[in-house]
C-alpha positions in Angstrom: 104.6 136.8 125.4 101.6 135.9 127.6 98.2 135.5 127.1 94.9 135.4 128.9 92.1 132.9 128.1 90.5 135.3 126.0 93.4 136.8 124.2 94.6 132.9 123.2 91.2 132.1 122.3 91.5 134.5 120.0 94.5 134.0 118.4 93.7 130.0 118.4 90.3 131.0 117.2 88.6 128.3 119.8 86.5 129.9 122.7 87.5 130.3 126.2 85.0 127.6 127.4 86.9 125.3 125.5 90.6 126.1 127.1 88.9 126.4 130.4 87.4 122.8 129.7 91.8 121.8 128.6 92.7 123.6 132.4 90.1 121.3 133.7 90.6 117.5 132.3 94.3 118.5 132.9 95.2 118.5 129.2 96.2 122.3 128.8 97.6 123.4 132.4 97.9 127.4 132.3 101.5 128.7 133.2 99.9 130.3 136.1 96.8 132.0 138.0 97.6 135.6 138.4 97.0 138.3 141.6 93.5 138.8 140.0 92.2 135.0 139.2 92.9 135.0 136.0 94.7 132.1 133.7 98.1 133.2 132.2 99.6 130.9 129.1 103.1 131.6 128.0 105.2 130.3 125.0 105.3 127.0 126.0 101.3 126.6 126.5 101.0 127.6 123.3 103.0 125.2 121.7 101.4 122.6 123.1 98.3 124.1 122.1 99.1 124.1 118.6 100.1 120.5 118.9 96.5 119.6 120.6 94.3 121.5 117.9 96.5 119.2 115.1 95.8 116.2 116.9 91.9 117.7 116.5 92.5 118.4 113.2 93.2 115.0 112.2 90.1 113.5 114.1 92.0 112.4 117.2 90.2 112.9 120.5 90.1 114.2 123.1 91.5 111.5 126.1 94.0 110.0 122.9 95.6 113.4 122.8 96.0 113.6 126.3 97.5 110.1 126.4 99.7 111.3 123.9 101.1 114.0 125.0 101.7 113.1 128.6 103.3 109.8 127.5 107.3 110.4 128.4 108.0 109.3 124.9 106.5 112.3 123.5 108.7 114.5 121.7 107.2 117.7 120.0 109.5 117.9 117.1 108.5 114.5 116.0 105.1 115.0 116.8 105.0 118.2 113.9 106.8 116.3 111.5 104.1 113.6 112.2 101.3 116.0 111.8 102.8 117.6 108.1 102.7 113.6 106.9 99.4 113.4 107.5 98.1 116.7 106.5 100.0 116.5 103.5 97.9 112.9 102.9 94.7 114.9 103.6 95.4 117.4 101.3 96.1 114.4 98.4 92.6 113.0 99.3 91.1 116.5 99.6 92.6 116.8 95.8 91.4 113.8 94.8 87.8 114.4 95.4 88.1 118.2 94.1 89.6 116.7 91.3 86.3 113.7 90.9 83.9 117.0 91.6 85.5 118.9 88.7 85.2 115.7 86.6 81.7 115.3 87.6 80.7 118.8 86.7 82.2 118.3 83.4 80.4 115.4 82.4 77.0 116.8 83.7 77.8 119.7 81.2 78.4 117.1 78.4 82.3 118.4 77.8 84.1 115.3 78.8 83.0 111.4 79.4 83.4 109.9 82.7 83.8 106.1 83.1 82.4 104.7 86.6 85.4 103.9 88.2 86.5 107.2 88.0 83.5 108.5 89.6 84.2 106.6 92.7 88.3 106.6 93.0 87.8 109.9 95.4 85.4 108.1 97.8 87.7 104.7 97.8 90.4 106.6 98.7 89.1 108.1 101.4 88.1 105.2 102.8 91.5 103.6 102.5 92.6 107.3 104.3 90.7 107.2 107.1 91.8 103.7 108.1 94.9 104.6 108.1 94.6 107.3 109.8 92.7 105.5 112.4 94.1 102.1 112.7 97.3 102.1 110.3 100.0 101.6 112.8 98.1 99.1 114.5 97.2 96.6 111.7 100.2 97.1 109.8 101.9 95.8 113.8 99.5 93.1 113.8 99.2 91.7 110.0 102.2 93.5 108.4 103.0 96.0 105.9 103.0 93.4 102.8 99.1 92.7 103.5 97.7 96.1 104.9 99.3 97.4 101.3 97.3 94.8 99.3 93.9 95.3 101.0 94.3 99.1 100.7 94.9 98.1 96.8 92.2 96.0 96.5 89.7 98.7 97.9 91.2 100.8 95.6 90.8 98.7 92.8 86.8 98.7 93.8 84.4 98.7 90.9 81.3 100.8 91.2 78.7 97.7 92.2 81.5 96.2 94.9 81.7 99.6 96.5 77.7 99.8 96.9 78.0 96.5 97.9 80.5 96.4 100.7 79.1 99.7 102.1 76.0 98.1 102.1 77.5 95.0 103.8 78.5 97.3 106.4 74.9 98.6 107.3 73.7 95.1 107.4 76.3 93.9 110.2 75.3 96.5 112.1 71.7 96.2 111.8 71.9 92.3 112.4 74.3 93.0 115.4 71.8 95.5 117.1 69.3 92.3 116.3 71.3 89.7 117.6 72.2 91.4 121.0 68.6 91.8 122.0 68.8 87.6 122.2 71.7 87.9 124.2 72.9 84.9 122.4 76.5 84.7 120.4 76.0 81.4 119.4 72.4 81.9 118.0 71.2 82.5 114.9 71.1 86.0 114.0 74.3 86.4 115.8 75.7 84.0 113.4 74.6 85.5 110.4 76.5 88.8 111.5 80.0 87.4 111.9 78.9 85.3 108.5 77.9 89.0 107.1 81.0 90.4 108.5 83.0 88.0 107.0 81.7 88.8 103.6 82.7 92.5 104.3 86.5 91.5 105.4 86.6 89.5 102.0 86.4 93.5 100.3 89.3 94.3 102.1 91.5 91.5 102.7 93.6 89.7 100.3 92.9 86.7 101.6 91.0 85.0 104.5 91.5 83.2 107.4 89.8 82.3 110.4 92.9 82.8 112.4 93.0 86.5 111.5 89.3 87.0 111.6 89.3 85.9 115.0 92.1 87.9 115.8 90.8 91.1 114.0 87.5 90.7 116.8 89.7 90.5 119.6 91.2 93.6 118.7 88.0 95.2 118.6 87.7 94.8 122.6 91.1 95.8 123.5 91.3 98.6 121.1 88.8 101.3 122.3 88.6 102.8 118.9 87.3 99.6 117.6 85.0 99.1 120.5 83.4 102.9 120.3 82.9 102.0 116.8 80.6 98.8 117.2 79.9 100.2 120.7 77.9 103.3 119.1 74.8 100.6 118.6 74.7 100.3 122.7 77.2 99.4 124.7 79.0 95.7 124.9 78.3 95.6 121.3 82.1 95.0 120.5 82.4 92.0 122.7 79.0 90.3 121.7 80.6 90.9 118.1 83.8 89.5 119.5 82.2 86.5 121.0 80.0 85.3 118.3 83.0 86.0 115.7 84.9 83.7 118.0 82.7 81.1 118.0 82.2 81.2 114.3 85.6 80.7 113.5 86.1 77.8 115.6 82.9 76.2 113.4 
């Protein structure tokens, strides 16, 4: 069967400026332009459709998709199978938080007790969810499976105060990093204190530490772009200056 952009906007249930906007960064070609102007999609458009708005789905955007799914290793079949794994993994976090809300309203109507770490295992889940989901094949490459599995259990194994705390730690390395690039300076001060800072963060997460991996971790946050639009989000050539005065903390 065939559709025009408005019928497969319809049936996708995304608008037609968006697949026009697909035809035009070349990441959803239409089978053809007809007599009258119009895009035609066929079967195999929508497939690959499908496969784009699970890549969405999953937070993955839009020039990684692309990349993706014009790599010549790309094989639809896997890529589905792929995409069940990790909605299946959403749905277990998405349980897990329905499951802390449910507690929650209980206690608030005084029919059950609560203790504190329960209150929080939804939220520490998450967090060990979305790195995966972001960086797991990557670090698990890069440190192995043995140590990305004992970080993701200490996180889980968070109390209350340490979750506060390392989300708090968090903030403040980006506050002092926004400070520390308006002296230009790596080596100075401020700088300093932010890989010191982020340090202190990493030692939530890792099992253990060492300046070897710490200084390995901030290169990786210039050659991955992920990283980079992560730290870069505070103005650009923030991942480097984080890189650099990481690099030279380490080697103190």
């Amino acid at each position: 069967m065939e559709y025009t952009v408005q019928k497969l906007g319809q049936l996708a249930g995304i608008s037609t400026r968006t697949l026009r906007y697909y035809d035009e960064i070349g990441l959803l070609k239409p089978a053809r332009i007809n007599s009258s102007g119009y895009r035609i999609y066929g079967s195999v458009e929508v497939d690959r459709l499908q496969q784009i708005l699970f890549y969405r789905e999953l937070g993955v955007n839009l020039d990684s998709i692309k990349e993706i799914m014009t790599s010549e290793t790309f094989n639809g079949a896997t890529a589905l199978k792929e995409h069940r794994e990790k909605l299946l993994e959403k749905r277990a976090q998405l349980d897990l938080l329905i499951e802390n809300v449910d507690k929650s309203i209980q206690l608030t109507e005084r029919s059950i007790t609560m203790s504190d770490k329960e209150k929080f295992e939804g939220f520490k889940q998450k967090l060990v969810d979305n790195n995966e989901d972001k960086y797991g094949k990557e670090i698990r490459e890069k440190y192995g499976e043995d140590a990305v599995n004992k970080s993701n259990a200490k996180v889980r194994g968070m109390s209350e105060a340490q979750y506060e705390e390392v989300t708090n730690l968090e903030q403040q390395v980006l506050d002092n990093l926004k400070a520390a690039m308006k002296t230009g300076d790596p080596s100075g001060d401020i700088a300093q204190k932010t890989a010191g800072l982020h340090r202190q963060w990493l030692s939530f997460h890792w099992d253990q530490y060492s300046k070897e991996a710490h200084a390995g971790l901030a290169e990786m946050y210039v050659a991955d772009e992920r990283f980079t639009a992560y730290y870069d989000k505070i103005q650009p050539g923030a991942a480097e200056f984080l890189r650099d005065a990481i690099l030279i903390y380490t080697k103190n």
